[in-house]
Structure formats: C-alpha cells, structure tokens
N, C-alpha and C positions, 0 to 999 in steps of 0.2 A: 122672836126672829131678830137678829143681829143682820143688817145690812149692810156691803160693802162698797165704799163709793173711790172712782178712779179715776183722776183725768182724765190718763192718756195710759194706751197699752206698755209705752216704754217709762211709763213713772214708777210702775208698779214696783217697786224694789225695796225690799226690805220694809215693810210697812205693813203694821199692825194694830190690830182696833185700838180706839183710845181705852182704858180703863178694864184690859185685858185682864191683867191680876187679877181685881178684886172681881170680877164678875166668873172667871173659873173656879174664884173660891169658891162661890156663894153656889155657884154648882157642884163641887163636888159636895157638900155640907147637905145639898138635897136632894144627889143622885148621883148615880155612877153614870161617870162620860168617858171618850175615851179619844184620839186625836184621826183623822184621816189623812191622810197625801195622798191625791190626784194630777195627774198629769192635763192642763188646761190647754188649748190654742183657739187665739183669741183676733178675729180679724173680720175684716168687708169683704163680701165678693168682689170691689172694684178693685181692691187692692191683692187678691188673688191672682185675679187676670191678668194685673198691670206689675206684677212680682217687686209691689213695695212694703220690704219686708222692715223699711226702718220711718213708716212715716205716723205720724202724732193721731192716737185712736180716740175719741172721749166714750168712755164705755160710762159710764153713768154710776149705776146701782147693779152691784151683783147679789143675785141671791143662790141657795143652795139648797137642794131637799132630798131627802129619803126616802122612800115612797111616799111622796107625797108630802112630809111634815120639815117643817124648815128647821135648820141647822144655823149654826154661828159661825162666822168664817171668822180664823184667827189672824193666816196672814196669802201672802200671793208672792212666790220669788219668782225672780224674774230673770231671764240669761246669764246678768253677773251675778247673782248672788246665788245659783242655782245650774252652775255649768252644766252639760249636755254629755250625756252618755248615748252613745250611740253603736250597735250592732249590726253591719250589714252581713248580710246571709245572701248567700249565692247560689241557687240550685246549680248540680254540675251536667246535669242532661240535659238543659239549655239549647237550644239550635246553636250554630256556628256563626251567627248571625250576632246573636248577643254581644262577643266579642268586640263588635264594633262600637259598643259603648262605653269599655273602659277607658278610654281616655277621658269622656264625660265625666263616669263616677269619680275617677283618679280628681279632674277637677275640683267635684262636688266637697270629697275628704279634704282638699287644701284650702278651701274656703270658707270651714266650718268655725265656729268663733272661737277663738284662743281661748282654750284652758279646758276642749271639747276632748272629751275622751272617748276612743275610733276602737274597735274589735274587727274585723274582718273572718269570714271564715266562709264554708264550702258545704253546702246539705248533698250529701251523699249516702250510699250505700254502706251500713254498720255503722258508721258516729260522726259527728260534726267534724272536720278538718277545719281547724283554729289555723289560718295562716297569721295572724299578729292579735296576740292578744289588747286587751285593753290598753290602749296606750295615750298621752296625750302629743306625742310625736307623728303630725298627721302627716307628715311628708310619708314616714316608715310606714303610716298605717296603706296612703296613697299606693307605694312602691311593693306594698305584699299582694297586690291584686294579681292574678293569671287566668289565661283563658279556660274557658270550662272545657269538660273533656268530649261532650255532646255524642254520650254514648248509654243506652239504656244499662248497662252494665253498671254506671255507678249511678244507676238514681234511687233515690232515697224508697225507702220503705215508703214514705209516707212523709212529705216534708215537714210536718209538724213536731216529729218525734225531734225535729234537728232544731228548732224555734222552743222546743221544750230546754233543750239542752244548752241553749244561749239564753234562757232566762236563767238556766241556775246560776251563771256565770258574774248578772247583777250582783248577786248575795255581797261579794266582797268589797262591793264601791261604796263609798259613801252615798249618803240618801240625798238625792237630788233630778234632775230633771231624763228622764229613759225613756230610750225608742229602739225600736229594730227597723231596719229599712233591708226588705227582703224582695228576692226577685225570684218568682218560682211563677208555675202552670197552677200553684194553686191543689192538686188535684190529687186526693187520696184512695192509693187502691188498697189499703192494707188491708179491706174486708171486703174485698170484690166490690162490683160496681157499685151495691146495696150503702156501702159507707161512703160513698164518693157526696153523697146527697151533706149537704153545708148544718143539717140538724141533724144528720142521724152521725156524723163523722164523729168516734170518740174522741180521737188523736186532736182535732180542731178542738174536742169543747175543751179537755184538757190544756190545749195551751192557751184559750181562752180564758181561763177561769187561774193561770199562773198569773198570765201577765196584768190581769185585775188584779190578783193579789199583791205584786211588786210595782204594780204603777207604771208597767212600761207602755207605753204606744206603739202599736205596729200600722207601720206603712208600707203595703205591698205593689208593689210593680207587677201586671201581669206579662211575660214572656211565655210563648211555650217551648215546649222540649221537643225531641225527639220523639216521643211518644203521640202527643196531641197537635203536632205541627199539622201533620194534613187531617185532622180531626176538627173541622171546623162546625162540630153541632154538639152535642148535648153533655156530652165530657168537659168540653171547654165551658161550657157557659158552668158547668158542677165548680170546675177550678175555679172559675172567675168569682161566683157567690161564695164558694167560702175564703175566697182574700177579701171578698166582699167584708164578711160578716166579720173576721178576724180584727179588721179594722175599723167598722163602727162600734164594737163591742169594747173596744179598748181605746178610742179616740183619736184615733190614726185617721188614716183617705188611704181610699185604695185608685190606684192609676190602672187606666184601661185605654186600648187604643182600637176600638173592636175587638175581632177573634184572633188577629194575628202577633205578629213583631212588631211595633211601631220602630217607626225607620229612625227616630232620637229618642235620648230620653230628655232631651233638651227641656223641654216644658213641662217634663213631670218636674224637674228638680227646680226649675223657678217658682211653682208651685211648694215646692216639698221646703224649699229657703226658708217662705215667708212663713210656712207654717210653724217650722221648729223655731224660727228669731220671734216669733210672736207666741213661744209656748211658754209659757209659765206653771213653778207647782203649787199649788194651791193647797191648804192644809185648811179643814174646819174641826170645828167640834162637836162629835155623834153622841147623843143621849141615847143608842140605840144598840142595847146590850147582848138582846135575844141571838140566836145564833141562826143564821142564813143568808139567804140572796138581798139585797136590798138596792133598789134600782137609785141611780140617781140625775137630779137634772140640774144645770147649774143653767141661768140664766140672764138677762144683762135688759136694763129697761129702755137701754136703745134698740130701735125695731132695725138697726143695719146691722147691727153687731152681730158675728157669728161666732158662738164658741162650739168648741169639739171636743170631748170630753169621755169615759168610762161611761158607759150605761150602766154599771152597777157594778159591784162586789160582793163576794162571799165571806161574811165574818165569821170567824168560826174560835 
C-alpha cells in the first residue's frame, strides 16, 4: 500500500509520489496495472456551513481501496492544474417559480474559476436542447440561460435519457476535473410508476454507470415541475431518492429543501462553491484486471476530513 500525505487541500497540485518511475516499473515486470481518474471533494463540515471554499485543510494520510485491497495513488490535481468542466441541465417543465433563480445561477456561471469550462442546456421532450455548448466564456455561458417553458408537453421522457446525453458530450474535453449540476423532479415515468422506484429505474442506472465511467459528478438540485408540484407524497420522495442516488453514486450531493421549491438556491450554491473549489482528480494505480463492478473507498486519517467521492466503477 502506497500512502498519500497532504498538508493542506489547496497544496495539493501537481504532486506525485516520490520514486514513482521505478516503482510502476517494478510493477509492470510483476503484473498487469492499469491507471484510474476519479473525481475527489475534499472538505470539513464546518467549512460547508461557513462556504469556506479557499481556507488551509491538513488532510493527513490518504488511502484508496478496491473492494477492499489498497491501491497506489500516483498523483491528486488540484483546480489549476485540473480546470473544471461543468454541465448544467435544466428540466423544462419546471414550475414558473424556478425562473426566479436565474439570476442566482447566472451568478453562480460568472464566479466559476477562470479557465472553467460551462455547457448549458434544457432536458426536454425528444433530445437535449444545447443552448451553449462547452465554452470557457462564462459571461456567454451566463447570458444562454432562458426561462423554462413549465409545460408538461416538453417534459423529458425521462430526465436521465438528457444526463445521458450530456455525458457523451465530455468525450471531446480534455481529461480533467467533470460535474453536471442539474435541476429536475428527479422522477422517471418512462416505465410507469413500476421504474420511478430509484433501483429499479433503467434510465437512472444507465446514467449512473456512464458517468462512473467518464469521472463526472453529478449534483442535483431538487425543483419540481408541473407534474409533481402539487404531488407532495410518494412520487416526490421517488424523484428525490434517485437525485439522491445519482449523486452519491458518482460523488456529487444532492440539494433538497423538503418536498417543495425552495424559495433560493442561494445556499445550495455556497455549498455547491466549496465543494467544486475543494474538488480534486485523483489518479491511482489498479492491479485489478478482472472485468466488473469494483467498489471504492478513499479515505483520509483525519476523523474531520470529509471526502466525496465514486462508490465504484465498471471496468470492463
């Protein structure tokens, strides 16, 4: 086991084992390995609460395992050396209510860290509506936002099919630090009520099992639509557990303000700040060849420390 040690969450940059060379050698000479990239964020509860997203962390000792069998960490980028991709998605059957957040969002995209690359786009009915693609011109990304049209008529199959279709859209970026920051109900009827349920949803596991593949984090805001707005019992709570699951599964947080609108999203995004300025990708090295699901847990031997992280991938 290869241990990582770290002052502080903002030192982390560009920094890799000592005597990295010869020791991959000596590895591949006695086995086949192979490289991972994960999406990390790395922070205090106090510092959650208190949205300090640039203050000095001592993380100690990180470790990293596969089910259960420790790995080698090779390195950990850190904001500069590992800019920020970022997709928001926006369901369009949204209550009218919604609307009153884009100025917040608009905010949010002009305060992202220089060299932050913005996508914008619309989950709707038939295919994602890209209003600006990838750009690192966050004002243009800011200025493509529009209100939703808060009408059952363009709501999505199934919003996941549109969270599918904003991962494929990573493919072309350089490899580096991905998130979705999506705002939907959550809630899939593409198989009647029967797939609404958070494990039995294909659409959800599917874009679950993308976005572990490409490293991205999703962070969901719940809002409801038109549909689930005065639905305030067992539909909602279906939407809520699988934005729930979307985003412990892939390392995100999901925002909840009960069953309703919350009236800001003001303190989701103080939140959502510290988490991406304190995300890092983390790259180790897997001796774990065989082909499947392989859970993983990364760790830190300070008991304040909270990292968020992929619960697993599929190698295949």
């Amino acid at each position: 086991m290869r241990k990582f040690r770290c002052l502080s969450a903002l030192s982390i940059i560009g920094v890799f084992v000592i005597g990295l060379g010869s020791v991959f050698a000596q590895d591949r000479r006695s086995q086949k390995v192979r490289t991972v990239s994960i999406p990390i964020s790395i922070y205090t509860k106090e510092e959650l609460r208190q949205g300090q997203a640039e203050e000095f962390l001592q993380v100690e000792l990180l470790t990293v395992t596969e089910n259960q069998k420790d790995q080698q960490i090779l390195s950990i980028r850190s904001v500069t050396d590992a800019p920020l991709s970022l997709a928001i998605l926006i369901q369009d059957d949204l209550t009218s209510s919604f609307n009153l957040q884009l100025r917040d969002i608009r905010s949010f995209i002009r305060q992202l860290p220089k060299g932050s690359r913005v996508m914008v786009a619309y989950l709707r009915g038939g295919s994602l509506e890209v209003r600006q693609r990838f750009t690192t011109n966050l004002e243009a990304a800011a200025k493509s936002l529009r209100i939703v049209t808060s009408s059952e008529i363009s709501a999505p199959r199934t919003p996941y099919d549109g969270v599918i279709e904003a991962l494929n859209r990573f493919d072309a970026l350089p490899a580096g630090r991905r998130a979705i920051l999506m705002v939907s109900d959550g809630l899939d009827l593409s198989q009647n009520s029967s797939g609404a349920t958070p494990s039995e949803s294909i659409d959800l596991s599917r874009a679950v099992l993308q976005a572990q593949q490409k490293s991205v984090s999703v962070f969901p805001i719940y809002s409801p639509t038109v549909f689930t707005e005065n639905r305030a019992g067992q539909r909602v709570l279906l939407g809520q557990g699988s934005l729930q699951k979307i985003a412990d599964e892939t390392g995100g947080r999901a925002f909840f303000q009960g069953t309703g609108a919350p009236l800001s999203f003001d303190r989701f995004f103080r939140e959502l700040t510290v988490l991406l300025n304190r995300q890092f990708l983390l790259t180790y090295l897997s001796d774990n060849m065989k082909k499947g699901y392989y859970k993983v847990e990364v760790e830190s031997t300070n008991p304040l420390v909270k990292i968020e992280h992929p619960k697993g991938y599929y190698f295949r």
